[in-house]
C-alpha positions as CSV (number, residue, x, y, z in Angstrom):
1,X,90.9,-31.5,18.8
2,X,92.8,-34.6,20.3
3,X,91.7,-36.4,22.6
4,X,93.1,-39.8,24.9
5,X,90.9,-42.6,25.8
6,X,93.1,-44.2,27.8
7,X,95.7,-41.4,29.3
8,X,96.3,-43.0,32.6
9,X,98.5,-45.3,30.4
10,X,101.0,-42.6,31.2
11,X,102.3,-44.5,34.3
12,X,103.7,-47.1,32.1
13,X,106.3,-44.4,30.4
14,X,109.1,-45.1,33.4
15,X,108.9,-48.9,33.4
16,X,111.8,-49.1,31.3
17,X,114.0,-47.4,34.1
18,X,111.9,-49.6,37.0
19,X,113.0,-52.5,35.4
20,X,116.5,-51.4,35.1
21,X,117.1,-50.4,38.6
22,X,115.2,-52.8,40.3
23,X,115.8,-56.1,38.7
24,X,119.9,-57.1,39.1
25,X,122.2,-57.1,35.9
26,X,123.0,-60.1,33.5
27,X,126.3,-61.5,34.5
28,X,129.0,-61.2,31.7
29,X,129.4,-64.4,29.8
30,X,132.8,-66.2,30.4
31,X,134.9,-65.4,27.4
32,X,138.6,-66.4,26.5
33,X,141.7,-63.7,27.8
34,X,144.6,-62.6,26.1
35,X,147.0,-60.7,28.6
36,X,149.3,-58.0,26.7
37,X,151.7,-56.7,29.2
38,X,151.6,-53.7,27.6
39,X,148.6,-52.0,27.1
40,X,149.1,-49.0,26.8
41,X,151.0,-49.2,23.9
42,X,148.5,-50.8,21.9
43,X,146.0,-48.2,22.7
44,X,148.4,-45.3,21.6
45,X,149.1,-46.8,18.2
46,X,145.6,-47.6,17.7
47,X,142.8,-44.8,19.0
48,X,140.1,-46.8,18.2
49,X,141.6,-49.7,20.7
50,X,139.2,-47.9,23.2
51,X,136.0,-46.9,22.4
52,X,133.1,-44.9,23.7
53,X,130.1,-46.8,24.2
54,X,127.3,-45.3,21.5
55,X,124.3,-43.5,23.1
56,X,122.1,-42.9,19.5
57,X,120.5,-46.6,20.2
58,X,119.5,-45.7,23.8
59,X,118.2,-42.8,22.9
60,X,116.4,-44.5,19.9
61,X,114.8,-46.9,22.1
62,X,113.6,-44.4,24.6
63,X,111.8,-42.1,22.1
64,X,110.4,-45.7,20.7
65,X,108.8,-46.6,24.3
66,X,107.6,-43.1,24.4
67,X,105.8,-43.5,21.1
68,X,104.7,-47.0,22.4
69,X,103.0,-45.8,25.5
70,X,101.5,-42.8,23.7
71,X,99.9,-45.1,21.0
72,X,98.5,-47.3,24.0
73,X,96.7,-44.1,25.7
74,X,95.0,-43.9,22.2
75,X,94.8,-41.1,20.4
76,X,91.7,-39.7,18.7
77,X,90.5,-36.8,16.5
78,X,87.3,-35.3,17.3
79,X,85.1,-33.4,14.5
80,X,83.4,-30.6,14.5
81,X,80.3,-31.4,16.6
82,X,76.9,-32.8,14.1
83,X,73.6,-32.1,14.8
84,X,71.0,-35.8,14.7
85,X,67.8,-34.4,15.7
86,X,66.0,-37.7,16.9
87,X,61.4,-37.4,17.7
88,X,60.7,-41.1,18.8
89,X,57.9,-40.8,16.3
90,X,57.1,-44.1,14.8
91,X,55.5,-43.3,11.3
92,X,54.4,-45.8,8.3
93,X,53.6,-45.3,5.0
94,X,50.9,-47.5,3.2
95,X,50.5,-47.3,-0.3
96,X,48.1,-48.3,-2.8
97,X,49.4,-50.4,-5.6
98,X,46.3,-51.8,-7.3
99,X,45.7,-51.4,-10.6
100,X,43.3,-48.2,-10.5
101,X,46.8,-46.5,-9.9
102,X,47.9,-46.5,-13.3
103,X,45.2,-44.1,-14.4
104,X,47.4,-41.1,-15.5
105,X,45.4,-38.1,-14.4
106,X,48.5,-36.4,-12.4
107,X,50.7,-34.2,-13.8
108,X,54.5,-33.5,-13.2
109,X,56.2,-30.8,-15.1
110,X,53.8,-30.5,-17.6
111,X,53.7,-34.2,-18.1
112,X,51.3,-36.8,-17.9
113,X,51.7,-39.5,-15.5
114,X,50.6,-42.4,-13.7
115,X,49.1,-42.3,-9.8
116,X,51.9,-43.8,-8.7
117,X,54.5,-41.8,-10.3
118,X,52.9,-39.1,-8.7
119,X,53.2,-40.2,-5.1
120,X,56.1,-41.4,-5.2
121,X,57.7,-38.1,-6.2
122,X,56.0,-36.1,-3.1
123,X,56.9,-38.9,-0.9
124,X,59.7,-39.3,-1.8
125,X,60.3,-35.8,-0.7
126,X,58.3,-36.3,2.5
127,X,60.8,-38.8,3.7
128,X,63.5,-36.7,3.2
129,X,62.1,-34.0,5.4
130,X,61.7,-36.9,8.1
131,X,64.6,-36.5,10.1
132,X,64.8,-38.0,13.3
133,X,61.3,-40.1,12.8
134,X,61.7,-43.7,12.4
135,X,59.8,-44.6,9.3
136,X,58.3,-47.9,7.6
137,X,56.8,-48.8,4.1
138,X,53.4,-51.0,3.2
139,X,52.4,-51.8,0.1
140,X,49.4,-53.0,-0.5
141,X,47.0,-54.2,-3.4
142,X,45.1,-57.4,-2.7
143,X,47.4,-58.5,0.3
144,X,49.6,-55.7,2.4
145,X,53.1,-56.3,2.1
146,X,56.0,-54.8,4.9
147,X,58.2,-53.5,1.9
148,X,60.3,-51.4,4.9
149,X,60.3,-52.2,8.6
150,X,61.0,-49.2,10.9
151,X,64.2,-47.4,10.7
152,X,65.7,-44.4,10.5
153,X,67.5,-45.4,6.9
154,X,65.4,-42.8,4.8
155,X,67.7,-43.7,2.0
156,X,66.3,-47.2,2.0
157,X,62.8,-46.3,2.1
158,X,63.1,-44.1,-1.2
159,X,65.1,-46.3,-2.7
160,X,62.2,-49.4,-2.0
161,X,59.6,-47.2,-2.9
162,X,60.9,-45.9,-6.1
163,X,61.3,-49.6,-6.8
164,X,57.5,-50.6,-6.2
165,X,55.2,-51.5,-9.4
166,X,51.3,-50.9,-9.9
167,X,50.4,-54.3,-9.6
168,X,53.3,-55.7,-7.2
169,X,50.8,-56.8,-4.6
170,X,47.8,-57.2,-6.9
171,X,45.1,-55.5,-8.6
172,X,42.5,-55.4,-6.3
173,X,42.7,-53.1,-3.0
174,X,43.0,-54.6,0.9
175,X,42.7,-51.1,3.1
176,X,41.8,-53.0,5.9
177,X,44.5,-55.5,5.8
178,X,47.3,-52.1,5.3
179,X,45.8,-50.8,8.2
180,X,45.9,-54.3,10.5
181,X,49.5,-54.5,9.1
182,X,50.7,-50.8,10.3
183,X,48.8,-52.0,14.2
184,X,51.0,-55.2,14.1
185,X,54.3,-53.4,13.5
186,X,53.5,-50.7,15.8
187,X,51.7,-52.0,18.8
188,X,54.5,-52.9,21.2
189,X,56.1,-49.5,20.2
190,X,55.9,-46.1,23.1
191,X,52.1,-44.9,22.9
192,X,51.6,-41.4,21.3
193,X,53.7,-41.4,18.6
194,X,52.1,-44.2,16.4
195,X,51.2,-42.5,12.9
196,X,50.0,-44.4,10.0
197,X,49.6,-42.0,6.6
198,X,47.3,-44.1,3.9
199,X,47.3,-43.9,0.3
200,X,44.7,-44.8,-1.9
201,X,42.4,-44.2,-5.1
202,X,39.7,-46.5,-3.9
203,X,37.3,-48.5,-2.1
204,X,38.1,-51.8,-0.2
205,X,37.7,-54.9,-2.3
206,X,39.6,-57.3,-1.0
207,X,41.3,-58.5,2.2
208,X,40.1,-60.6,5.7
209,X,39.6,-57.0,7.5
210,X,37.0,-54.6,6.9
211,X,38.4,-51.0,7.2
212,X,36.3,-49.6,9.8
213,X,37.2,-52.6,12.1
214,X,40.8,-52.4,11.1
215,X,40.5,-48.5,12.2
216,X,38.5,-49.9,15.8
217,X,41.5,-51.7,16.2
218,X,43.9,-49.0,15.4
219,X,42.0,-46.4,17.6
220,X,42.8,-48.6,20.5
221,X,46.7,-49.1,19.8
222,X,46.9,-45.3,19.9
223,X,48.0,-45.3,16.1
224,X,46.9,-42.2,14.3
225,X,46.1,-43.0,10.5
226,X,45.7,-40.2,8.4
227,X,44.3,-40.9,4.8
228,X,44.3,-39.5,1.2
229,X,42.5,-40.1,-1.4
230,X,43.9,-39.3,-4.4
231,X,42.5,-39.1,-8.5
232,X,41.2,-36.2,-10.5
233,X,37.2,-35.2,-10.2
234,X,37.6,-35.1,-14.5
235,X,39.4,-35.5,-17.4
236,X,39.1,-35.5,-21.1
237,X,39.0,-39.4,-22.9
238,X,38.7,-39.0,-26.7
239,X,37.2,-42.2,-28.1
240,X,35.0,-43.0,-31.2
241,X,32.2,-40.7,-29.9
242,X,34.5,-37.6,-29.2
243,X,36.1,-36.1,-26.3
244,X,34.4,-37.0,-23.2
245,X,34.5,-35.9,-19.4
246,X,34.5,-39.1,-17.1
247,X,35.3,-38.7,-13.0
248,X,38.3,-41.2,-12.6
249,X,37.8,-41.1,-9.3
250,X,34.6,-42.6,-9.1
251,X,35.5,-45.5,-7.4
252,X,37.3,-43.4,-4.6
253,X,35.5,-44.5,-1.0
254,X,35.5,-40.9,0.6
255,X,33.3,-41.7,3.3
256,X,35.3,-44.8,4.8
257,X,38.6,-42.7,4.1
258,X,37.0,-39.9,6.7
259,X,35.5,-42.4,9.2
260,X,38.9,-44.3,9.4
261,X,40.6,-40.7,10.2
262,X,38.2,-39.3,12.3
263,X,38.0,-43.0,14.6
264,X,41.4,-42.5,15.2
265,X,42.4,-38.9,15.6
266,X,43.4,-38.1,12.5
267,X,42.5,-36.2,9.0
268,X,41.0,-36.8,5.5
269,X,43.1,-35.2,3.0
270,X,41.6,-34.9,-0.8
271,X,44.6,-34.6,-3.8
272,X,43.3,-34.2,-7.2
273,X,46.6,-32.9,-8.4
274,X,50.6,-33.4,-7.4
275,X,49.9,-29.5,-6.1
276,X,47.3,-30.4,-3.6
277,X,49.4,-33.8,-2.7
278,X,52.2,-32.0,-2.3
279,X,50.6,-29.6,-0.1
280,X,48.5,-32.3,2.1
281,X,52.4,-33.6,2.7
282,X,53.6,-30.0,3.9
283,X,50.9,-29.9,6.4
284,X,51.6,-33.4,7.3
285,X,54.9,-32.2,8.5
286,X,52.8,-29.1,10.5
287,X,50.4,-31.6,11.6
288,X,53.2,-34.1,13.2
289,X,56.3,-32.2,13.3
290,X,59.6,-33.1,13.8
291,X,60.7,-32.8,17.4
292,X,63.2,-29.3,17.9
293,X,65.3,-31.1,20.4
294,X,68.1,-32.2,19.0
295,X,71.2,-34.6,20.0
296,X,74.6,-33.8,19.0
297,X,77.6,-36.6,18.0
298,X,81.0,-35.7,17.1
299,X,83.0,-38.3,14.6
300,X,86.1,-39.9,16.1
301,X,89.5,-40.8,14.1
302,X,91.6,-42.8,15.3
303,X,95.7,-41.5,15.4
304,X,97.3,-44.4,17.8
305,X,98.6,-46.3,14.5
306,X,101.1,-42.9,13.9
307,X,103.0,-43.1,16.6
308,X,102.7,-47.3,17.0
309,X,104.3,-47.8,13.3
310,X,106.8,-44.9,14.0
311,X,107.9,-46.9,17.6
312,X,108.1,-49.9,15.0
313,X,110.6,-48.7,12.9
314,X,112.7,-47.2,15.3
315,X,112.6,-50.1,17.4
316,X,113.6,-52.1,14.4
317,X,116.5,-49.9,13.9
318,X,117.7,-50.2,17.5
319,X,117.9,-54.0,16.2
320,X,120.2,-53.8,13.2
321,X,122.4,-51.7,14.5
322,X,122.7,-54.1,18.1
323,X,123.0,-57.1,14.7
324,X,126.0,-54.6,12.8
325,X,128.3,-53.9,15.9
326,X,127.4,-57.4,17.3
């Protein structure tokens, strides 16, 4: 539909007349006379002696005011309403980047690959599903690193996250610091819908905060921090001696991933495959969903150029013509 912003611009539309009944007409400049005593004659031998004023320019110039004042009330075109469903839940990703994350004991399609690879396919997806929340990125290795401050730009997240490198913030892993990180950036931000989801294949070996103080100091910001620990229980190496079982995973801190969870409010998830991390991501979504109520925008277009460029040209031809019979 159309719609004007400014329609009491309407009273504008009989100025032109105002102006020409109220204000007093220009006096006729003095010019030179030539008395024929016989006029008449000259107008019978030549009809177009006397001639009838032309009313095309007036009525040029008053469909060009028209088209003026209806390009100043504005014109718009409104779309088709669009549904933004918006939550106010503030959520952060932290994920692990050390260098136990290259171990390729995940497997997508069939194919062997890397920790990393693996997370950041079901995150990816994860973000995607995020609509309304406001999300952030950390990285973290030896230091923590804010890759993605909060936004609602999910596109920018994946995009920065698909970019990230085993080894970007160094080979050793700083839980403690990630988590001190996520309380910084959401402290001063509305209480009960702080939610930190951690990532890691390890135990914390680096870093000026120990994780179970980090979560003390999380618990009383109100952020929720759920963790995962992620890595297979086995796999097959082949080496000199044979094929071997090892655990992967043995470095994988379980008990400070639950305590961090259960100090703040949240859950200890377990992935040993990109089936159970993509499942521990669905029930993320259960766990905190997306709020139902929904805000609604419509997209605007603006028309008022239409009928200003049409006035223009009209108005320009209102000029020649005043220039040819001038």
């Amino acid at each position: 539909m159309i719609q004007l912003v400014w329609p009491w611009l309407i009273i504008l539309l009989p100025l032109p007349w105002l102006i020409r009944r109220l204000l007093p007409p220009l006096l006729p400049a003095e010019q030179a006379a030539l008395k024929v005593p016989f006029l008449d004659d000259f107008a019978a031998g030549n009809p177009r002696a006397v001639s009838q004023p032309r009313k095309w320019p007036l009525r040029l110039a008053m469909l060009a005011w028209l088209l003026l004042v209806i390009a100043g009330m504005r014109p718009q075109w409104l779309g088709e309403p669009i549904e933004q469903a918006v939550s106010g839940r503030d959520l952060m990703l932290a994920i692990d980047l050390s260098g136990s994350m290259e171990e390729q004991d995940f497997a997508i399609d069939k194919q062997q690959v890397d920790r990393l690879t693996a997370a950041k396919w079901v995150a990816s997806d994860f973000i995607e599903r995020r609509a309304g929340d406001r999300i952030g990125l950390i990285l973290f290795g030896t230091q923590a690193y804010l890759q993605t401050p909060l936004t609602f730009d999910r596109k920018t997240v994946n995009t920065l996250l698909d970019e990230s490198a085993i080894g970007l913030a160094g080979d050793n892993t700083a839980i403690g610091d990630a988590i001190g990180l996520a309380v910084k950036r959401l402290k001063n931000q509305p209480a009960n819908s702080r939610v930190l989801i951690l990532m890691t294949d390890g135990a914390n070996t680096a870093g000026e905060v120990s994780p179970l103080k980090a979560a003390e100091l999380a618990a009383e910001n109100q952020l929720k921090i759920y963790t995962i620990g992620i890595g297979a229980d086995e796999m097959i190496v082949r080496s000199l001696f044979g094929a071997q079982k090892v655990n992967p995973s043995r470095d994988l801190d379980e008990k400070t991933l639950l305590d961090i969870a259960q100090k703040t409010g949240g859950r200890y998830f377990r992935a040993r495959n990109t089936r159970e991390l993509n499942n521990i991501y669905m029930l993320l979504d259960q766990l905190e969903p997306v709020n139902k109520d929904s805000q609604f925008f419509r997209p605007r277009r603006e028309l008022f150029f239409w009928p200003l460029g049409l006035a223009l040209a009209l108005a320009a031809v209102v000029c020649l013509s005043r220039l040819r019979w001038s």
